[in-house]
C-alpha positions as a LaTeX table, in Angstrom:
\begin{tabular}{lrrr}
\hline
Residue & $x$ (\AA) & $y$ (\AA) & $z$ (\AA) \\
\hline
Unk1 & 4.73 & 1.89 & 20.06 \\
Unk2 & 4.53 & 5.41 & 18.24 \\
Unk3 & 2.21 & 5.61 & 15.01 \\
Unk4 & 4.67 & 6.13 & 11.88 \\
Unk5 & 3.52 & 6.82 & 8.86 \\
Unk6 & 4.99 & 5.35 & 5.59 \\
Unk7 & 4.42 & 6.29 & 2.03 \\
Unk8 & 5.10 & 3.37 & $-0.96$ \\
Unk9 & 4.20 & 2.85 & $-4.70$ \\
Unk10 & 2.54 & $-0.30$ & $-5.29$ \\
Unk11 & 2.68 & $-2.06$ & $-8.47$ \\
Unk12 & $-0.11$ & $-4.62$ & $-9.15$ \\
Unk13 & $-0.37$ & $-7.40$ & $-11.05$ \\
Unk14 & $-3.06$ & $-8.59$ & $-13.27$ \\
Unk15 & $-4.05$ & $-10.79$ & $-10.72$ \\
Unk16 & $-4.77$ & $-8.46$ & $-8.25$ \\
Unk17 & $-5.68$ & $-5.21$ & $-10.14$ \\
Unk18 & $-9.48$ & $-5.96$ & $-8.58$ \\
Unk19 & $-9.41$ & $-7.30$ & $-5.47$ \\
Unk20 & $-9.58$ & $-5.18$ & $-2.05$ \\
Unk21 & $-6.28$ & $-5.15$ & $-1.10$ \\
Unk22 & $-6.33$ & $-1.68$ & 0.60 \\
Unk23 & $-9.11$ & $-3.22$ & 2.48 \\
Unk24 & $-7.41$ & $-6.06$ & 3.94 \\
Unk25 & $-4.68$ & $-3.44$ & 5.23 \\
Unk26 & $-7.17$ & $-1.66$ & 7.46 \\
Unk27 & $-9.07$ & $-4.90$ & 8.69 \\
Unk28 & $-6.96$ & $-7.09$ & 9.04 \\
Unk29 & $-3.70$ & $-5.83$ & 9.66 \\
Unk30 & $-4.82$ & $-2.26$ & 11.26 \\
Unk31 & $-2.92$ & $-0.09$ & 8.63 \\
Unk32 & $-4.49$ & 3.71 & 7.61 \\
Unk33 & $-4.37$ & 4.21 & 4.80 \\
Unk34 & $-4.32$ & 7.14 & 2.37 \\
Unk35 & $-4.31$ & 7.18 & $-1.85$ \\
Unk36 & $-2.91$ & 10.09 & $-2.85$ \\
Unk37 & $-2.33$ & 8.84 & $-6.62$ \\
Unk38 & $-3.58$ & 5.44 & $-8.61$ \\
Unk39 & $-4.05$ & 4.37 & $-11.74$ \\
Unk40 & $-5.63$ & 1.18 & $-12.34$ \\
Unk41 & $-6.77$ & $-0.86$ & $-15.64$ \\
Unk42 & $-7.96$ & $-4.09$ & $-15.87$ \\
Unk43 & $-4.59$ & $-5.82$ & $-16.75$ \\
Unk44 & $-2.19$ & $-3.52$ & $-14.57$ \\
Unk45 & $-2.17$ & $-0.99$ & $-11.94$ \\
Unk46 & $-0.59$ & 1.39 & $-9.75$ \\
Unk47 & $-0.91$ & 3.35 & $-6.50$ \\
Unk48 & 1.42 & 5.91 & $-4.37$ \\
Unk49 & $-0.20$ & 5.06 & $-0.81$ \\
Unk50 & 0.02 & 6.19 & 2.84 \\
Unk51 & 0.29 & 3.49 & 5.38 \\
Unk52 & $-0.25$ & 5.02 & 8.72 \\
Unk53 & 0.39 & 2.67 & 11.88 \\
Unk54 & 2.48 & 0.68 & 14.08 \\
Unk55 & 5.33 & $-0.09$ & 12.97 \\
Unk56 & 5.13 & $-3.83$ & 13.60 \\
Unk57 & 1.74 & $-4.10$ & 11.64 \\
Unk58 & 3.15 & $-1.66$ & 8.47 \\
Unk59 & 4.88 & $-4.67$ & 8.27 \\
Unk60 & 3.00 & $-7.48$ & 8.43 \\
Unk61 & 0.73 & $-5.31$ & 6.15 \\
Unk62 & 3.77 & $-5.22$ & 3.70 \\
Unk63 & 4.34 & $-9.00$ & 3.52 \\
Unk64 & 0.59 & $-9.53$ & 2.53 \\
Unk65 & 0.91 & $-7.58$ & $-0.59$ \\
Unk66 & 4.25 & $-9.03$ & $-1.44$ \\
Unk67 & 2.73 & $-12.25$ & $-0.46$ \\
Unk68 & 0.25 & $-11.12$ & $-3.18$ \\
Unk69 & 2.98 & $-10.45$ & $-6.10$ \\
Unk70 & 1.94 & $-6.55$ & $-5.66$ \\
Unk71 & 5.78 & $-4.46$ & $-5.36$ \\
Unk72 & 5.96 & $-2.45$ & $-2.54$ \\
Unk73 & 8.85 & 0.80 & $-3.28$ \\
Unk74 & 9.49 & 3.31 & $-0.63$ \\
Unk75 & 8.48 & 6.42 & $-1.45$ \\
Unk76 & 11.24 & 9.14 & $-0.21$ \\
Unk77 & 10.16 & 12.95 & $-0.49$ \\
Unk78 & 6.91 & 14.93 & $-0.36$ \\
Unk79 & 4.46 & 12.39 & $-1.86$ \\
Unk80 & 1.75 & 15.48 & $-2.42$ \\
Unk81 & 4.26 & 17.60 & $-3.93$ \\
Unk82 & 5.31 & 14.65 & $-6.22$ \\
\hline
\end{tabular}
């Protein structure tokens, strides 16, 4: 399968503003990934993010931070530009 690449918000919950979520995508679920914005404080957070990889495992990679409570938005447009 061809590598795609996939840009998203994420919206975190309190619950998971400090745990290694971006982590988890690259080892266990094989995902790149890229921040190109965040903003995180200790009761909420957000990130614009660049999931590089198979397209089966962006989504598996997608279900374990919905699985999470984290909202995952499809980012459309140049996520640099803004």
């Amino acid at each position: 399968m061809a590598e795609v690449h996939r840009p998203v918000r994420l919206t975190f919950p309190q619950t998971q503003v400090r745990e290694p979520v971006v982590y988890h995508l690259g080892v266990d679920y094989g995902v790149i990934t890229s921040i190109r914005r965040a903003s995180i404080e200790d009761h909420f957070g957000w990130m614009v993010l660049e999931m590089s990889g198979e397209p089966d495992r962006l989504d598996a990679g997608e279900a374990y931070l919905r699985s999470l409570g984290i909202e995952v938005d499809p980012i459309l447009g140049d996520i640099v530009e803004g």
